[in-house]
N, C-alpha and C positions, 0 to 999 in steps of 0.2 A: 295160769294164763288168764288175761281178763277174757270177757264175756262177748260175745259176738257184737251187742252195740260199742261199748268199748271199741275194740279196734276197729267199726267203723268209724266212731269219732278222732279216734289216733291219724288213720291215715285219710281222714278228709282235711283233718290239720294242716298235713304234710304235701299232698297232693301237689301244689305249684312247684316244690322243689323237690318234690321226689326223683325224676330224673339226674337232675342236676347231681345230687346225693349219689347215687347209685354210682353216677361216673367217677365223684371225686372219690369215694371211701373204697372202691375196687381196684382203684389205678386206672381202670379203664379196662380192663381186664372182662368186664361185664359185657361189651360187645361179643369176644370170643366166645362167653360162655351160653350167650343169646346163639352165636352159630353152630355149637356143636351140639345145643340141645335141638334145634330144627335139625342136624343132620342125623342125630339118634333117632329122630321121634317118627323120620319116614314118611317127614312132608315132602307132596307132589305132584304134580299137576292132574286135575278131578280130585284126588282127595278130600274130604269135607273135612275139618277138624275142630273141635271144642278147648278154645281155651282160657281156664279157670283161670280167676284170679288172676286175668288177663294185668291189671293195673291200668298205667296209662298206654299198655299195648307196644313195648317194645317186643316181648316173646309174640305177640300173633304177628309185629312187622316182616321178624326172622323165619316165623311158619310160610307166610305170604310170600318172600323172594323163593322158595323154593316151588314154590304156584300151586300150595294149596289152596282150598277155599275155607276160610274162617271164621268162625263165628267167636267173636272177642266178646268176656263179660267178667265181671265184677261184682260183689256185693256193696261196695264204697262209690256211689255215684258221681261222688270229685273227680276220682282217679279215672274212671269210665269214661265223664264226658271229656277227656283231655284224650282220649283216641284217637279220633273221627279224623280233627285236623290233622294231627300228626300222619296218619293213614293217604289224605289228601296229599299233603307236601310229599310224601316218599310216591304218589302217582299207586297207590295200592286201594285204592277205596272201591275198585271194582271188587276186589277178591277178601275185602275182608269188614264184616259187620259187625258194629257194637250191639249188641245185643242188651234188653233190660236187665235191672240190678238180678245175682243170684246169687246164692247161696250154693256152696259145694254139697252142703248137707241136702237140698231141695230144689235140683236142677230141674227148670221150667221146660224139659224138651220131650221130647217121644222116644219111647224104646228103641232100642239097635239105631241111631240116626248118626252116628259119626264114625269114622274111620279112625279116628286118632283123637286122644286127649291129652293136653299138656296142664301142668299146673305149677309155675315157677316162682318159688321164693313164697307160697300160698299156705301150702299145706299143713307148715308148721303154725298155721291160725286156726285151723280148723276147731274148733272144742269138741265136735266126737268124729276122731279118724274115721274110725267102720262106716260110720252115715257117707261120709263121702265115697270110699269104697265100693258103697255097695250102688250108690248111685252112677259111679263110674261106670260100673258093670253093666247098670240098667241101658245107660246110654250108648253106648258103644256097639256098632256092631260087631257078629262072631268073626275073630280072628284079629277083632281092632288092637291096636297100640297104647294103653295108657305110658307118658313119660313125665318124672317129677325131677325137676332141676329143682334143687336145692342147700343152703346149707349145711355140713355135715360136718364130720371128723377129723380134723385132719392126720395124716396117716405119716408123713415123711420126720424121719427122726429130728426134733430140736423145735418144728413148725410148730407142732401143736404149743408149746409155751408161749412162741413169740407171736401166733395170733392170737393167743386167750390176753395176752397182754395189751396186744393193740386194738380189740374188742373191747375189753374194760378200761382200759385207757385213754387210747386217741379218738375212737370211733364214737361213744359219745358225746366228747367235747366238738369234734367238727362235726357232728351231727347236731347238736342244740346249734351252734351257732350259726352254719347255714340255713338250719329249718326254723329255727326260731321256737323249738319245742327241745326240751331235753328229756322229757318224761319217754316219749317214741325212739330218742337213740340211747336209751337207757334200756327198753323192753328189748332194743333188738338183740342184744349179746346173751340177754338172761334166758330168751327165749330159744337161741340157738344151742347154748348150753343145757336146756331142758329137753332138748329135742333126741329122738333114736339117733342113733349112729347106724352107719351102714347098715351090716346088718340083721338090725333091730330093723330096719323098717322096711327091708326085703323080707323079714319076718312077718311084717303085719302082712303086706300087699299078698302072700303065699296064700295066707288065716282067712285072707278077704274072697279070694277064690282067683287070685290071677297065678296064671302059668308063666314060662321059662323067665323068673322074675331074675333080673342080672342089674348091676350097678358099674359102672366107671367114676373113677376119682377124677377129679377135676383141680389143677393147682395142686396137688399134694393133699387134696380130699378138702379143700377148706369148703369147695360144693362138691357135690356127686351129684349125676344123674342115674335113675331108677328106674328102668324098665320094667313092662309087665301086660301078658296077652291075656284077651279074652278067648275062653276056648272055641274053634272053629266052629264046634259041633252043640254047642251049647248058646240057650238064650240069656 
């Protein structure tokens, strides 16, 4: 995995067309999966929620229709500053704040202070899982919700070949030639192939100290989302 300035300089590359990207190489499919991870994650109206590796803030747009309050943030201040507007045009800028650049590993906030933590498509950057983890935990008040949308495994008989195919194959040719970098839709398949499967990483989250940790496959698991509580009775 390269090294945390690394992929900030990856996706500060990318940042103009990162959207754009997400729509074309999902099918579009990426909306749905922005709705069902706001529907797991238990945003809703007073809830405060933290979310990581926000990017340019389509997952805190989908926290936000459900009337959370959000605090959106990023370690890549390309992708960050391209929220705000976005947040403005959708009429959401009351309920949801960019917050300064972070790091998952060295979240800048106060103990127990969120209700809900999201972290979409993020995690698999992290360079030490557990840091993040345990930072989750710090932040989070007792009883809170961590939810990780992510890419995963896919589980349905035949899928898994023919997205490993269209991951090493199509996906970084239309990915260099829309972004203009091929080196970024080159990491992204090597990096989902290096990543836990299910779960492996309902394993970690258990290790880390979160309770009733559960997953859903998504598309035939090509993402899953990963659940995971803070204990009620514990800081």
């Amino acid at each position: 995995m390269p090294e945390g300035r690394q992929v900030q300089q990856m996706f500060s590359g990318i940042a103009g067309k990162y959207d754009v990207l997400n729509h074309v190489l999902s099918g579009g499919v990426d909306f749905w999966w922005w709705w069902r991870m706001a529907r797991v994650s238990g945003a809703r109206p007073g809830a405060r929620f933290l979310d990581v590796a926000a990017g340019t803030g389509d997952s805190s747009v989908a926290l936000a229709r459900r009337g959370a309050e959000v605090v959106s943030t990023d370690f890549t201040h390309a992708m960050l500053r391209l929220g705000p507007p976005k947040f403005a045009r959708k009429g959401l800028q009351d309920r949801i704040w960019a917050s300064t650049d972070a790091d998952a590993q060295r979240l800048p906030f106060h103990d127990a202070t969120f209700d809900g933590i999201t972290i979409c498509y993020g995690i698999r950057n992290v360079e030490r899982r557990p840091l993040a983890y345990a930072e989750f935990l710090r932040v989070l008040r007792p009883g809170g919700q961590l939810t990780i949308l992510e890419f995963s495994t896919p589980v349905l008989p035949g899928l898994k070949n023919l997205y490993d195919w269209y991951s090493r194959r199509v996906l970084p040719r239309i990915g260099a030639w829309i972004s203009g970098d091929a080196s970024a839709y080159a990491y992204l398949p090597a990096s989902i192939r290096a990543f836990p499967a299910q779960a492996a990483l309902a394993g970690e989250l258990r290790e880390a100290g979160f309770s009733q940790v559960c997953w859903i496959n998504l598309t035939g698991g090509i993402v899953a989302l990963h659940t995971g509580l803070k204990e009620a009775t514990g800081e």
